[in-house]
VOGU-3710 file (C-alpha; in Angstrom, 3 decimals, decimal comma):
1> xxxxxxxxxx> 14,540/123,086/17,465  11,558/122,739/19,852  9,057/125,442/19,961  9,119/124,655/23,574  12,437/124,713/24,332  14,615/127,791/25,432  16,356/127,782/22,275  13,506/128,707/20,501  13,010/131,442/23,593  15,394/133,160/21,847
11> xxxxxxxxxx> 15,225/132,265/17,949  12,283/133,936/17,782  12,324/137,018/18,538  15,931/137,477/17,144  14,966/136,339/13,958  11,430/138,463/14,457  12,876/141,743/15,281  15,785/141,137/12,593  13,484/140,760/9,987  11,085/144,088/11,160
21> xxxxxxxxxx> 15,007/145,985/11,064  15,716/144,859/7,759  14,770/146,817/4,594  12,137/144,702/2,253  14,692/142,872/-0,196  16,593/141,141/3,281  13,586/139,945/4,664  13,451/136,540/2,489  17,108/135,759/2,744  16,336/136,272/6,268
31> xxxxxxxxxx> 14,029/133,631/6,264  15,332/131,134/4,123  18,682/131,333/6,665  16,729/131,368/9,579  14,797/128,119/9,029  17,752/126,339/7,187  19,100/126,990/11,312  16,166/126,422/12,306  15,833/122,992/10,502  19,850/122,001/11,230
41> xxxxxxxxxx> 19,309/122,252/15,056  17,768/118,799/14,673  20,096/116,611/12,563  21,843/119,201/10,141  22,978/117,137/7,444  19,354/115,777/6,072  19,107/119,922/4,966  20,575/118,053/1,896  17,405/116,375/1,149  15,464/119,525/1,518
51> xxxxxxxxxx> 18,013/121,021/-1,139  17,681/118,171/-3,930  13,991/118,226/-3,245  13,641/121,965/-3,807  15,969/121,944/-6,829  14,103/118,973/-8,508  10,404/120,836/-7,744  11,853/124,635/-8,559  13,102/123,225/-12,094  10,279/120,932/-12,584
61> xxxxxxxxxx> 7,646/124,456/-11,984  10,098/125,905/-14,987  10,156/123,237/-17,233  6,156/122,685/-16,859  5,652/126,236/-18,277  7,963/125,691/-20,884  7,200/122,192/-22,152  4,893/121,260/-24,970  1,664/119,442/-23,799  3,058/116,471/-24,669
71> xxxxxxxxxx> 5,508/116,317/-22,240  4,281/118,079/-19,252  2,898/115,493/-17,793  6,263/113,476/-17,604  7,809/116,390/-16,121  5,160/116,130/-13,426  5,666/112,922/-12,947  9,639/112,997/-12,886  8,805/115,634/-9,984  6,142/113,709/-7,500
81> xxxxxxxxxx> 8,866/110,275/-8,036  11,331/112,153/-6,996  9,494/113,245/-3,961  7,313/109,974/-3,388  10,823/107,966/-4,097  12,712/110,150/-1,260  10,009/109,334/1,303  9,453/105,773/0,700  13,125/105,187/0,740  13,814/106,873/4,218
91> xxxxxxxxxx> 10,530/106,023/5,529  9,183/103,019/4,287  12,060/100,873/2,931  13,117/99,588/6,793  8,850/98,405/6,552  8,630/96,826/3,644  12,042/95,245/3,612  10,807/93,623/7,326  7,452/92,379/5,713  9,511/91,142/2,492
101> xxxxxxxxxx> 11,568/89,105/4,816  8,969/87,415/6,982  6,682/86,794/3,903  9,554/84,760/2,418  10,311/82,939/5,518  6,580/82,099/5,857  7,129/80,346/2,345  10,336/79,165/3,015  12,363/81,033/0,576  15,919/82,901/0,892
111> xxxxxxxxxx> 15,910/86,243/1,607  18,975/88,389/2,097  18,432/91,812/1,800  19,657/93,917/5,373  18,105/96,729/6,605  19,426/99,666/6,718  20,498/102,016/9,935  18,684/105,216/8,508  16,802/107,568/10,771  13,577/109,403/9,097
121> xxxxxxxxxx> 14,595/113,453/8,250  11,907/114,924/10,595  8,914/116,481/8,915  9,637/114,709/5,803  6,246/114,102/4,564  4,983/117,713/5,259  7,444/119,534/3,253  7,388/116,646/0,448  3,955/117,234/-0,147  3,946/121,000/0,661
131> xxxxxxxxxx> 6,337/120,706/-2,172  4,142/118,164/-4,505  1,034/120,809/-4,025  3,453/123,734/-6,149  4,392/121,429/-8,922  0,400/119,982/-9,297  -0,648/123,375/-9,088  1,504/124,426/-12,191  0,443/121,346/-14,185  -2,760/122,361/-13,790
141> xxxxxxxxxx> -2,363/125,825/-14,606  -3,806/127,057/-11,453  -0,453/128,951/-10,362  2,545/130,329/-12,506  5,832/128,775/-12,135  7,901/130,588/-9,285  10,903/132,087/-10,827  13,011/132,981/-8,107  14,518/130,354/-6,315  15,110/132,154/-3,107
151> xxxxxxxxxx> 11,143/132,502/-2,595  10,472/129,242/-3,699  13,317/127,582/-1,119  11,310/130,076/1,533  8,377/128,510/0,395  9,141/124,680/1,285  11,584/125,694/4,618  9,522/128,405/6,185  10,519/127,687/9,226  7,303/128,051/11,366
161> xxxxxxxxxx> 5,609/125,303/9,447  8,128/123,367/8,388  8,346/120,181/10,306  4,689/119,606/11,252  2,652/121,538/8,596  0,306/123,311/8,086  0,229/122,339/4,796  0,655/125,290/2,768  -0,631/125,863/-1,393  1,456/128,569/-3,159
171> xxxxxxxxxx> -0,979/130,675/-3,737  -1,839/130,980/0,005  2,096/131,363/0,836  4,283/132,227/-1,455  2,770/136,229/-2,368  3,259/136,593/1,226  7,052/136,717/0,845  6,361/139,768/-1,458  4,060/141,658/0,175  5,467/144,350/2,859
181> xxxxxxxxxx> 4,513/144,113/6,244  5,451/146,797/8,924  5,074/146,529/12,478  1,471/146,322/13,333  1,275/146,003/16,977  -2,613/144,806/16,628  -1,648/141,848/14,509  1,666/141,263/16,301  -0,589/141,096/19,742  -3,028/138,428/17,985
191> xxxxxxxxxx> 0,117/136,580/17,096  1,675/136,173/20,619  -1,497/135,389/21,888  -1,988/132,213/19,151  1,520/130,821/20,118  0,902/131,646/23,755  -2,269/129,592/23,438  -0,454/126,848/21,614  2,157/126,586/24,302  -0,387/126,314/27,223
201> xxxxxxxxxx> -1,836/123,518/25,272  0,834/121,658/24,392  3,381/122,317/27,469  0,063/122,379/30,267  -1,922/120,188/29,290  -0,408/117,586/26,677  2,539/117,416/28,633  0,795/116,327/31,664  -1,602/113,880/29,927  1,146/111,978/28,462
211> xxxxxxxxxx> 2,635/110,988/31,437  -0,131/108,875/31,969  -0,627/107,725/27,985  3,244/106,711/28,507  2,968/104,629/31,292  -0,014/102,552/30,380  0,791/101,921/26,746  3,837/100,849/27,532  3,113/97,967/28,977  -0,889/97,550/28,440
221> xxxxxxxxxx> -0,941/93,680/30,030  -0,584/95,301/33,264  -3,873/97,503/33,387  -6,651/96,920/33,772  -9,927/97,860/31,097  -10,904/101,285/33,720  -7,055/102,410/33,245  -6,429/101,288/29,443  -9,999/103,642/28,786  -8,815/106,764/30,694
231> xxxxxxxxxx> -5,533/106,468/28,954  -7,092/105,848/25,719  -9,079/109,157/25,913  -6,091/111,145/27,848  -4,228/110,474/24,705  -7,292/112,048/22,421  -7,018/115,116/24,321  -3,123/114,556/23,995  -2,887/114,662/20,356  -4,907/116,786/19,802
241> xxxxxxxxxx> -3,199/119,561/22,250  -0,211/118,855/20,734  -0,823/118,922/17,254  -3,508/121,714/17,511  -0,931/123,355/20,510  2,483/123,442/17,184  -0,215/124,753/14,745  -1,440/127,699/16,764  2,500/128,414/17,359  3,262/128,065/13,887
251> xxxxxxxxxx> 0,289/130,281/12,863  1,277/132,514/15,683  4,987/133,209/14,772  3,754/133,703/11,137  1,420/136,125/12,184  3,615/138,189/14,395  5,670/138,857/10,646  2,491/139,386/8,817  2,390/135,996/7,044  -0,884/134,165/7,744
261> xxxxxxxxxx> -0,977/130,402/7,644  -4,313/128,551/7,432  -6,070/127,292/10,289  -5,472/123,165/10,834  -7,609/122,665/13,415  -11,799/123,457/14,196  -12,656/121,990/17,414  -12,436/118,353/15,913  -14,657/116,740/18,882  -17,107/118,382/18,848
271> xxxxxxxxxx> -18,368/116,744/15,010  -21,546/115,289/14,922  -20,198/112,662/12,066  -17,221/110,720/10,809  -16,900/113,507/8,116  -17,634/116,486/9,746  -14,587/115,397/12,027  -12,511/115,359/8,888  -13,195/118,430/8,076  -12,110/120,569/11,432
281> xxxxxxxxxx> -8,656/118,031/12,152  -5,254/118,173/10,070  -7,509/120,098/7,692  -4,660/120,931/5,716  -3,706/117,011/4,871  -7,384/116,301/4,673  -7,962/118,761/1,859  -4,332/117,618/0,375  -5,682/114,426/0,074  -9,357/115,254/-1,089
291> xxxxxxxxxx> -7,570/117,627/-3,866  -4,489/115,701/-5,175  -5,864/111,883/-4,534  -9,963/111,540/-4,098  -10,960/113,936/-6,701  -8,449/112,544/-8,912  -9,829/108,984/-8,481  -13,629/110,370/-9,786  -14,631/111,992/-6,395  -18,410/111,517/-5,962
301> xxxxxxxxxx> -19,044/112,053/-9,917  -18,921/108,603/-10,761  -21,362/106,691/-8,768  -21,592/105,481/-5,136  -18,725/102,683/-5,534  -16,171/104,241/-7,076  -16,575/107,145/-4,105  -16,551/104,982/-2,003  -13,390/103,046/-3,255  -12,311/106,399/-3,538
311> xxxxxxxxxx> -12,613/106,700/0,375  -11,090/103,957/1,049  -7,943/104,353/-0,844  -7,334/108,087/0,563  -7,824/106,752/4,506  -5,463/104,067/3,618  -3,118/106,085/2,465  -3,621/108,847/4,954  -2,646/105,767/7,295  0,391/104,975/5,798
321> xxxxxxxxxx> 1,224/108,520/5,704  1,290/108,855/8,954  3,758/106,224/9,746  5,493/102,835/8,792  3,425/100,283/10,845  0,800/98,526/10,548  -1,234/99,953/13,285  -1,373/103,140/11,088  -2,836/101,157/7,943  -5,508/99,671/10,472
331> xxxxxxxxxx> -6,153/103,233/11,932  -6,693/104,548/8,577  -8,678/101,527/7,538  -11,205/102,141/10,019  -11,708/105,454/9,509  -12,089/104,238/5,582  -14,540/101,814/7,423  -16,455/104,699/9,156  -16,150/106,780/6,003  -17,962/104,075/3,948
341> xxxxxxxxxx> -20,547/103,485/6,103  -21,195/106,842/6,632  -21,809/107,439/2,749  -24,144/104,676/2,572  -26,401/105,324/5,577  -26,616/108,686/4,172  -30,184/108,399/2,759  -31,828/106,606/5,665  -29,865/109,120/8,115  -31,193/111,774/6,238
351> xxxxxxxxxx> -34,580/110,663/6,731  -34,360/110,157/10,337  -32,956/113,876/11,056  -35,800/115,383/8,932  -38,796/113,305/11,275  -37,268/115,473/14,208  -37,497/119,046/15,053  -36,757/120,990/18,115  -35,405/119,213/20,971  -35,671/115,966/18,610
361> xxxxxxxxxx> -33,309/117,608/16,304  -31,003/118,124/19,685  -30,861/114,582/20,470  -30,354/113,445/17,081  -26,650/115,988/17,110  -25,923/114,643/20,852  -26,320/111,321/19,769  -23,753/111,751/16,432  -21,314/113,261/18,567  -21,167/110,899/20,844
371> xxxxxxxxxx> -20,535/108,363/18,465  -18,288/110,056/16,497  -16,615/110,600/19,816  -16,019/106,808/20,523  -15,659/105,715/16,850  -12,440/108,332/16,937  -11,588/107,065/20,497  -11,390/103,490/19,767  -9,139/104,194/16,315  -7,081/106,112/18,048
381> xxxxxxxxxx> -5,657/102,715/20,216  -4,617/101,414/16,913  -2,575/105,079/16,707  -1,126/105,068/19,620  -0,376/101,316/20,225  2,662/99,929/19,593  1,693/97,358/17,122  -1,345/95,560/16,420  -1,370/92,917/19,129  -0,871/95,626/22,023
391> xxxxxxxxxx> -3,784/97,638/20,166  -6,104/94,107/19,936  -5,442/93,224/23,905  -6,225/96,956/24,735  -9,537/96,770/22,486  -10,188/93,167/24,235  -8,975/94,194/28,177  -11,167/97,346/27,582  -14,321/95,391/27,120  -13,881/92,237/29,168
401> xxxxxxxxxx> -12,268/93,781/32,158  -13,942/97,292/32,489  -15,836/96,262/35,505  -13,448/94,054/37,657  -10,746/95,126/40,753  -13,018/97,624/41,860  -9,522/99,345/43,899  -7,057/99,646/41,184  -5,120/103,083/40,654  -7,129/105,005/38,083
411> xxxxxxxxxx> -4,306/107,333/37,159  -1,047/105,711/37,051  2,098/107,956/36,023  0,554/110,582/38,002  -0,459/111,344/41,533  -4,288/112,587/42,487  -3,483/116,147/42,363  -2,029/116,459/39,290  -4,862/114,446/38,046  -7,609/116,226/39,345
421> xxxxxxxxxx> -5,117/119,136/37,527  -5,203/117,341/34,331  -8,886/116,635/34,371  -9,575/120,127/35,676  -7,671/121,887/32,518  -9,479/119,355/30,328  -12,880/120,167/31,350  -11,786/123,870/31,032  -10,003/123,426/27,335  -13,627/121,230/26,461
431> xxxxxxxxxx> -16,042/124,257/27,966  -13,907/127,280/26,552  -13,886/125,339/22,775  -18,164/124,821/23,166  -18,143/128,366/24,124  -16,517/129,020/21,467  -18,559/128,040/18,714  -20,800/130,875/19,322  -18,816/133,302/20,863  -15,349/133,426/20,114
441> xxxxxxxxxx> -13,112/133,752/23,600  -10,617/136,182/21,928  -12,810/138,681/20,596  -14,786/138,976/23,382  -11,628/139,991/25,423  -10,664/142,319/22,876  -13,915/144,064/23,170  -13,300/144,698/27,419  -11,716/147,712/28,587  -8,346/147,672/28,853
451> xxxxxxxxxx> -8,062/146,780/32,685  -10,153/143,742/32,276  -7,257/142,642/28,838  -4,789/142,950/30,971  -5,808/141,437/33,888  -7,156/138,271/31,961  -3,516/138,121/30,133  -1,884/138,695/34,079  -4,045/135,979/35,458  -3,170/133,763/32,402
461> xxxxxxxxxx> 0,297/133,752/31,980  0,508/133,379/36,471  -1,423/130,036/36,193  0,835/129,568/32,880  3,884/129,573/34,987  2,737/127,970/38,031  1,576/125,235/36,272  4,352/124,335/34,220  6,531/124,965/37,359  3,744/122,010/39,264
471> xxxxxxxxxx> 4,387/120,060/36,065  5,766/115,937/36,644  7,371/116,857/33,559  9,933/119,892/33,275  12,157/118,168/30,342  10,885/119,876/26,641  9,357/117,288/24,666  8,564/116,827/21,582  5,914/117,179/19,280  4,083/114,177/18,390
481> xxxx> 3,353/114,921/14,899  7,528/115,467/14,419  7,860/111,627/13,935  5,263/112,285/10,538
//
């Protein structure tokens, strides 16, 4: 079920207003049945997988408490291979089968294995490792073992974050379920307003950049550098509206119930560094990864080249993560690439910043966000490519052909109005986020009188309408991050 679709229109505030009516102890079944639903509207017999995979991880949280030192750590590890073995074999055995079978052809030796017609459960890898975070978290004795099933099923299905994250630890979540929350029309106000925000992002503007994105990587021999560049950064802005757009939802729905999610996304572009960009996008996989896999490997606390092999081993698996191709490993290579270098420029960086004060110290930030800008442009062709030649010939048109046929159509997919539109809403998304940093748009709305709320949420949901109505685009599509 879309977020943006009609059926949704209705889930949610059936489900919502069912679970305000019901007395405390029907709120979680509530839940649980509402995203199992929720989760079937999309292909209803993977829910199996969800139910082995919370079974395995609810007994596993059991048997940790209970076992004797000695054995914990197999339980742990029965756990995380049952949930790394379920998402290599629906994600990753097609990949590697296909790379088995054209290494052995390349040597010239028989290879007979098929591949198999499987399609990936969506949001696989965010509830596997939603999951993995309660069972590490109970081997390390950071969270008791959940002993009701019901609120540990909740926990892993919760249906706004379910298929695309965020992220969620049990001790952020699962208390949540317990706790009572009446209607608080305050916090049930700053909900709608999250999802409504996350719907003009991803329906407005998203929407309407990926017509463009679409048409040009689909066939990038027949643009030209000028085109493959705007498309490159359209899709930027296109990810991130989407991704960012199903988070605020997600955090918005949750909120309406009194269930607060954490906050994925902190105005990503506008980082001054490699690292500082980490830290505001997918923050929950980023500090998945930095918990469960680089502090694991020695962090920074054993020397510069074991952090930075540490680096490189998290971005390359962050790549792989994301899907099963090779222009994800390269994407997550060169961030591993950026990553590294960043670390060891660190010193003479350092030294730079601290000859400049003042306006110096301005131009010294302008300058790292720029480049942070176009080292996360150009890895984001290997994202969005469709394998690694297309991504190579878009690098290569982009910089031999940037200049030449002076009159070539600088938008295709999309006419000059709905251009200037989608440039327009850009420019306005990029000045009301730099605003932001300082002053906040929401609470200063909330501080106007009354007349001045409402007329800014009148104006707002007008050009809402009209602008999905002016849409290329009327058919609900999905979220990019649902293929993850």
């Amino acid at each position: 079920m879309l977020f943006n679709s009609l059926q949704f229109a209705i889930f949610f505030p059936v489900v919502t207003l069912l679970y305000f009516w019901l007395p405390q102890r029907g709120r979680v079944p509530l839940l649980l049945l509402a995203s199992c639903y929720f989760y079937m509207a999309f292909v209803p017999k993977y829910i199996l997988i969800l139910f082995v995979l919370i079974l395995v991880d609810y007994l596993a949280g059991l048997l940790l408490e209970a076992a004797p030192p000695a054995r914990r750590k197999l339980v742990l590890v029965v756990s995380l291979c049952a949930n790394v073995g379920m998402l290599a074999f629906f994600k990753y055995f097609n990949f590697l089968n296909e790379n088995l079978a054209a290494l052995s052809s390349l040597a010239g030796w028989p290879y007979a294995v098929p591949g198999l017609k499987i399609i990936l459960p969506i949001g696989l890898s965010f509830h596997t490792f939603q999951s993995m975070s309660y069972t590490i978290e109970v081997y390390r004795g950071r969270f008791k073992a959940e002993r009701s099933l019901l609120h540990f099923a909740t926990y892993v299905m919760f249906y706004p974050q379910l298929v695309a994250g965020p992220i969620e630890r049990p001790q952020n979540l699962l208390h949540q379920f317990r706790e009572r929350h009446p209607v608080d029309w305050s916090r049930i106000g700053d909900g709608l307003r999250l999802m409504a925000t996350g719907l003009f992002k991803k329906i407005v503007i998203a929407d309407r950049a990926a017509i463009l994105v679409n048409t040009v990587y689909a066939s990038p021999a027949d643009f030209t550098g000028r085109q493959l560049l705007i498309a490159t950064w359209f899709f930027a802005i296109q990810i991130y509206c989407d991704f960012a757009g199903y988070s605020d939802i997600a955090r918005g729905a949750a909120r309406v119930m009194g269930i607060e999610l954490m906050n994925n996304f902190n105005r990503p572009y506008f980082a001054r560094s490699i690292a500082e960009f980490w830290r505001r996008w997918h923050i929950s996989l980023s500090t998945w990864f930095r918990d469960y896999v680089y502090f694991p490997l020695g962090g920074n606390r054993h020397g510069l080249a074991r952090m930075c092999v540490g680096l490189a081993i998290v971005f390359l698996i962050s790549g792989l993560w994301h899907g099963a191709n090779w222009t994800f490993v390269v994407w997550g290579a060169l961030h591993a690439t950026f990553m590294v270098v960043f670390v060891l420029t660190e010193a003479p960086r350092h030294r730079i910043a601290m000859a400049f004060d003042g306006r110096g110290r301005v131009v010294m930030d302008v300058l790292g966000w720029l480049l942070t800008l176009n080292l996360v442009g150009l890895a984001w062709i290997f994202f969005r490519a469709a394998n690694v030649h297309d991504a190579f010939l878009i690098l290569r048109t982009i910089v031999t052909d940037l200049g030449a046929r002076a009159n070539v159509d600088l938008h295709p997919g999309l006419d000059a109005t709905q251009f200037s539109v989608a440039l327009a809403l850009i420019a306005g998304l990029l000045v009301v986020e730099g605003l932001g940093v300082r002053r906040p748009l929401i609470p200063m709305l909330l501080a106007r009188p009354r007349w001045q709320r409402w007329s800014a949420y009148y104006a707002f949901a007008v050009a809402f309408v009209l602008l999905v109505l002016w849409s290329p685009e009327h058919t609900p599509q999905p979220f990019i991050y649902f293929q993850f």
